[in-house]
C-alpha positions in Angstrom: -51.2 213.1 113.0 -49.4 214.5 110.0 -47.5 212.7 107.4 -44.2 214.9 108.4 -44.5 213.8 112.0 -45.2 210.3 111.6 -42.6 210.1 108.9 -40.1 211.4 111.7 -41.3 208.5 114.4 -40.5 205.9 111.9 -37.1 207.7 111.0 -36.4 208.0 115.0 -37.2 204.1 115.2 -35.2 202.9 112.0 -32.5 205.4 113.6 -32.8 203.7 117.3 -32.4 199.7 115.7 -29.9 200.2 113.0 -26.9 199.6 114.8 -27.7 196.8 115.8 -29.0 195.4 112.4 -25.9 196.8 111.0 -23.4 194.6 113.7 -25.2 191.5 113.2 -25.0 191.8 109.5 -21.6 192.5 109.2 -20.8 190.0 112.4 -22.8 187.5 109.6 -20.5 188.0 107.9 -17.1 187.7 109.4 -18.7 184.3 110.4 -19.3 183.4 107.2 -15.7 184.5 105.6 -14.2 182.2 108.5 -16.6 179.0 107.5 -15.9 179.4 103.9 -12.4 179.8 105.1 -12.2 176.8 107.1 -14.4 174.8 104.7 -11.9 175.6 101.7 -8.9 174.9 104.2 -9.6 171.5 104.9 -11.0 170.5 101.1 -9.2 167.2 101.5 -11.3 166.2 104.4 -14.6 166.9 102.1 -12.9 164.9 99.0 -12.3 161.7 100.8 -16.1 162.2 102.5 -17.9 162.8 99.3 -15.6 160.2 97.5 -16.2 157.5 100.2 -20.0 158.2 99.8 -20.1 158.1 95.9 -17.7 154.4 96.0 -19.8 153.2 98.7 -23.8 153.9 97.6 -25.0 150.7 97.5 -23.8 150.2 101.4 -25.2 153.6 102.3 -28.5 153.2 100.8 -28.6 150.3 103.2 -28.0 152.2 105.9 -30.9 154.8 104.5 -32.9 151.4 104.6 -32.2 150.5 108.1 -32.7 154.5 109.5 -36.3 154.2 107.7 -36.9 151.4 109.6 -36.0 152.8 112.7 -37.7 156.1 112.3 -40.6 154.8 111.2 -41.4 151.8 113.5 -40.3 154.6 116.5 -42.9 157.6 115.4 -45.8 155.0 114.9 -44.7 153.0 118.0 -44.7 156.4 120.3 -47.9 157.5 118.6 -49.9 154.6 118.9 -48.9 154.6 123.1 -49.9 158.1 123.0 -52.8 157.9 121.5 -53.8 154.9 123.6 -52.9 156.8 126.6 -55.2 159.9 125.4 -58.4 158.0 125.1 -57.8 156.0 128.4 -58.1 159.3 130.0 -61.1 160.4 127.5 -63.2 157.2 129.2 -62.2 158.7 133.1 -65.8 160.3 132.8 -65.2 161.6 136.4 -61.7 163.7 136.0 -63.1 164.4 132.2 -63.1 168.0 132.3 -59.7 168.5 134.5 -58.0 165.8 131.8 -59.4 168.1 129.1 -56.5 170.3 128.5 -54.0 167.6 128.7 -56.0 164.9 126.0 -55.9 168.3 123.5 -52.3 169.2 124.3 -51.5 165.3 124.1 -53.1 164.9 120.5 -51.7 167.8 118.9 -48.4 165.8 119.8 -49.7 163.2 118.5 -50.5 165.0 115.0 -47.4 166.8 114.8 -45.1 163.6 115.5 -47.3 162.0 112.5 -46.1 164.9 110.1 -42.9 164.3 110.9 -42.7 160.7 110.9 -44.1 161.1 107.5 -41.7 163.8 106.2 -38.7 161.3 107.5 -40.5 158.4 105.6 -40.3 160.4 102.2 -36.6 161.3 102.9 -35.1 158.5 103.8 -36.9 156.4 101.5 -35.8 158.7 99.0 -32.1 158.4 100.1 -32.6 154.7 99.9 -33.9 154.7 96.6 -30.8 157.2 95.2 -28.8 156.8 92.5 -30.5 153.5 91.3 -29.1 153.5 87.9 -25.7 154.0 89.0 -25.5 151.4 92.2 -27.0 148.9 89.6 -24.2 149.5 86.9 -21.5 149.7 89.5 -22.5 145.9 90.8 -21.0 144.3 88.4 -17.7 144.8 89.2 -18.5 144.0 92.9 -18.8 141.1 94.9 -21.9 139.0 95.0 -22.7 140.0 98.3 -23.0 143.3 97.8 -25.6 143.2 94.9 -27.5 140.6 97.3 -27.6 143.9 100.7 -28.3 145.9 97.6 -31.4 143.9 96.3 -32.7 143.4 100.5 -32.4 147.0 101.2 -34.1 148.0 97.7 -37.5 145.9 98.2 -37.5 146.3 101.6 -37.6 150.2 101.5 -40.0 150.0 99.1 -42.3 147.5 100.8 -41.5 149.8 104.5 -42.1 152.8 102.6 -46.1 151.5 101.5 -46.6 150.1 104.8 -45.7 153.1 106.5 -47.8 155.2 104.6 -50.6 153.4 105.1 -49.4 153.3 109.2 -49.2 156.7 109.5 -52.6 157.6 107.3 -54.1 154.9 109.8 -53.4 157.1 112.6 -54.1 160.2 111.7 -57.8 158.9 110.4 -58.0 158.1 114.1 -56.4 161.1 115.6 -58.8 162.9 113.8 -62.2 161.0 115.1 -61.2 161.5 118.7 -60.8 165.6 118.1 -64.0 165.0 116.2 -65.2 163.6 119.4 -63.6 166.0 121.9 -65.3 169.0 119.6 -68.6 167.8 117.7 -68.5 171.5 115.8 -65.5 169.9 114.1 -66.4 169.0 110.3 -64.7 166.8 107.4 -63.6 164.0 106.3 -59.6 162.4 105.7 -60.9 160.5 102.6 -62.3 163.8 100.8 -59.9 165.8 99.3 -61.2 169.0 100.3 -60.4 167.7 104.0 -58.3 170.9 104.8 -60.6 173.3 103.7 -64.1 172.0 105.4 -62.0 171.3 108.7 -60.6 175.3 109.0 -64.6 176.1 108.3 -65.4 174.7 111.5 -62.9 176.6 113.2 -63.6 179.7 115.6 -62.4 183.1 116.1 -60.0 182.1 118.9 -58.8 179.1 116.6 -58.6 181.0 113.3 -56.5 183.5 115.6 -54.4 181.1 116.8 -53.9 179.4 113.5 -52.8 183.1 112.2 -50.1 184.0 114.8 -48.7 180.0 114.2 -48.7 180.6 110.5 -47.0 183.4 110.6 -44.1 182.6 113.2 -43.6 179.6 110.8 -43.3 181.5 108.2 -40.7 183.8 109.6 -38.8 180.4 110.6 -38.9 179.1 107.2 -37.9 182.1 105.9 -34.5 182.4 108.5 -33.7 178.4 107.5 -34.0 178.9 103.9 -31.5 181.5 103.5 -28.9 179.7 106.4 -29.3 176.6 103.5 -28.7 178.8 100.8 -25.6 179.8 102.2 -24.4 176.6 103.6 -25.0 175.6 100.0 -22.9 178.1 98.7 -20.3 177.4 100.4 -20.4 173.8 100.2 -21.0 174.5 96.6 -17.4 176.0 96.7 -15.6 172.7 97.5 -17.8 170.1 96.6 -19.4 169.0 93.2 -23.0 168.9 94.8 -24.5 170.2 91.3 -27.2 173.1 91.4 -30.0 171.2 92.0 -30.0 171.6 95.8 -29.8 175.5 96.0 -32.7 175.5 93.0 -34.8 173.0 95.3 -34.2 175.2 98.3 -35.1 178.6 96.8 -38.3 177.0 94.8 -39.9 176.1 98.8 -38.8 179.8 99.9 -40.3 181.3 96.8 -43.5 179.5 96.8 -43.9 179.9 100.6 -43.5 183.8 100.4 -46.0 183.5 97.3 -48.6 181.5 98.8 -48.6 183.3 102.3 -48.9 186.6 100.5 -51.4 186.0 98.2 -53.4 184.0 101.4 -53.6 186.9 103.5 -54.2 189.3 101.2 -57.6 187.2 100.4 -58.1 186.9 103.8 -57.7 190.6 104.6 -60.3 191.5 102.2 -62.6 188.7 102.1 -66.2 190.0 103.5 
């Protein structure tokens, strides 16, 4: 096929999906005039949030505490009952092979609630560690019973924050012998630090496939959540004094994800 006639395809299929591209764009962004609208229209709503927030840390970094707590006792809890539930029906040697399917559709559950029981861990604990400085100047003029939640809540997100680390490391050591198990071919170890790399060795073509079609659907995902943050940002950015920092943060993860995912698959693509 020529270049003139292939050239015209693609013009006939840019032609053919432009419309709509062009109504959801502009529909984008009649939405987003009436958010910004709205969010501007009721600023005093947002002052008395944020103010409440900013005179009340030291309580809500309690509260931070207390959701750790709960997010992290629940994960492990609902892990550990999976798991348990897994291997009961790894030692039914009879109904092995029909219970195969289920015990690997069951663990990568299991993996994937770990991941984000350990991505909640890290923000709330951060939440409950926030603005230390501050909350401990600010207890001064408060009343004793304040500083006393404050000091509870402080050592015991620390203390919940180690033992959950160690929890959830605990379990997915463990989560990784039994797919060891299931699949001998499967290689590495979670104390060596080149884990990630000797484990993907051992995969196969259908698994490297797989992996591909996942990683790139997440990418795409990624990429439509960054840029809804970055405008939610924006906007909020509008109305409230929430600094810079969070639109930088936001845009550093988008940048380094469309860096590393290109880079990646170009070394895949030409790696022999």
């Amino acid at each position: 096929m020529s270049d003139e006639k292939r050239l015209e395809e693609i013009r006939k299929e840019d032609k053919k999906k432009a419309p709509l591209f062009f109504i959801v764009i502009a529909a984008s962004g009649v939405l987003g005039g009436v958010g910004g609208f709205f969010l501007a229209s009721h600023d005093g709503i947002w002052d008395i949030l944020f103010r409440f927030f900013r005179d009340n840390s030291q309580i809500v970094t309690s509260v931070y505490c207390i959701l750790m707590l709960i997010s992290g006792i629940s994960f492990i809890t609902f892990c550990e009952v999976k798991l348990a539930s897994l291997k009961k029906l790894w030692k039914d040697e009879a109904d092995r092979d029909d219970n195969w399917d289920r015990i690997e559709k069951g663990l990568g559950v299991v993996v994937n609630a770990l991941n984000v029981g350990q991505v909640f861990n890290f923000m709330l604990n951060g939440c409950a560690f926030y603005n230390i400085r501050g909350n401990i100047k600010s207890l001064s003029s408060r009343p004793e019973i304040y500083s006393n939640i404050y000091d509870i809540s402080f050592f015991t997100a620390l203390i919940g924050f180690t033992i959950f680390l160690f929890l959830f490391f605990n379990l997915q050591r463990r989560a990784v012998q039994f797919e060891k198990i299931l699949n001998p071919e499967k290689k590495g170890s979670v104390f060596d630090f080149a884990f990630r790399k000797k484990w993907v060795k051992s995969f196969d073509e259908a698994e490297l496939k797989q992996i591909g079609i996942a990683s790139f659907k997440a990418v795409s995902i990624v990429n439509y959540t960054c840029i809804s943050m970055i405008l939610v940002l924006t906007c909020l950015g509008m109305i409230a004094e929430i600094t810079v920092v969070p639109l930088i943060c936001v845009s550093i993860i988008w940048i380094v994800q469309l860096i590393a995912f290109g880079i990646t698959s170009e070394k895949e693509k030409w790696k022999k």
